[in-house]
C-alpha positions as CSV (number, residue, x, y, z in Angstrom):
1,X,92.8,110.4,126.9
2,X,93.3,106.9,126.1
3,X,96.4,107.4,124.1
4,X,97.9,109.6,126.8
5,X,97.4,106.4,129.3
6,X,98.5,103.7,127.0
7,X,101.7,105.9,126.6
8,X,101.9,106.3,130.9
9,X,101.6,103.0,130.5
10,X,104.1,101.9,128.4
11,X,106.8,104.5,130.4
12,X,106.2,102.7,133.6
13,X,106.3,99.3,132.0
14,X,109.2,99.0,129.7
15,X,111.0,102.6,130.7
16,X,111.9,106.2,128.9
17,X,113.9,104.8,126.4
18,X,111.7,101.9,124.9
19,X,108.7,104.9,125.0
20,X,111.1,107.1,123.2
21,X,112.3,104.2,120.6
22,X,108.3,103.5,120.0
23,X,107.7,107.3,119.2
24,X,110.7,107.3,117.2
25,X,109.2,104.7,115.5
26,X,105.7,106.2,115.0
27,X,107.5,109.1,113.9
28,X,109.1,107.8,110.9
29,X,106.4,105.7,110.0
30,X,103.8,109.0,109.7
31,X,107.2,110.9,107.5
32,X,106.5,107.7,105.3
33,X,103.0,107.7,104.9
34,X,103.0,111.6,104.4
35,X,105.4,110.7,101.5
36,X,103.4,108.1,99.9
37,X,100.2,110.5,100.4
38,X,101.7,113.4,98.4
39,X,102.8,111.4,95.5
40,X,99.5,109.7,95.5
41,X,98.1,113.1,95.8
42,X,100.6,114.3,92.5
43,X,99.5,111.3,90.6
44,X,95.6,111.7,90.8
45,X,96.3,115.5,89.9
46,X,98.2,114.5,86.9
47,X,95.6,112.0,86.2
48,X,93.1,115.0,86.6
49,X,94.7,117.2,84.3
50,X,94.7,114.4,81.1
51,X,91.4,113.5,81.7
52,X,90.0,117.2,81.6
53,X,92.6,117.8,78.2
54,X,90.9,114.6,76.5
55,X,87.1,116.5,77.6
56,X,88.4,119.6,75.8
57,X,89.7,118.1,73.0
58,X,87.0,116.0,72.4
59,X,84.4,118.9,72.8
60,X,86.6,121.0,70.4
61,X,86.0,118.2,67.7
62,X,82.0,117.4,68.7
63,X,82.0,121.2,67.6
64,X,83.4,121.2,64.7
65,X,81.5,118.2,63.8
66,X,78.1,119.8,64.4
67,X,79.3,123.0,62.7
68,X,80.2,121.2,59.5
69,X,77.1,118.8,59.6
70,X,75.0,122.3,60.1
71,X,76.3,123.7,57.6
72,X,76.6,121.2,55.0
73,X,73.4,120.2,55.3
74,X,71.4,123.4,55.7
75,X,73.4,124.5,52.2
């Protein structure tokens, strides 16, 4: 309710053009943001995926670690 009367506001203060320049404005500005959100959203998914390939590979060789120190020393 409060952002419907700032806008009233703002129509009977500076006119329908000014309002319509401002929401122009705010507009572009959210297209901007929504940019910088998805390839801050791409970036933590790629950084996702490299950290769970480095768990994986590191669990692969833990593994075969423990399977040769098993066996090597239970021989």
């Amino acid at each position: 309710m409060r952002c419907r009367l700032a806008n009233l506001d703002l129509l009977q203060k500076y006119g329908a053009n000014a309002w319509r320049v401002h929401n122009y404005q705010l507009e572009q500005m959210h297209k901007g943001l929504q940019g910088d959100l998805q390839s801050a959203q791409g970036q933590i998914t790629e950084l996702n995926r490299k950290r769970k390939l480095e768990q994986v590979r590191f669990q692969v060789l833990f593994v075969r670690s423990l399977f040769f120190f098993i066996f090597f020393f239970f021989s």
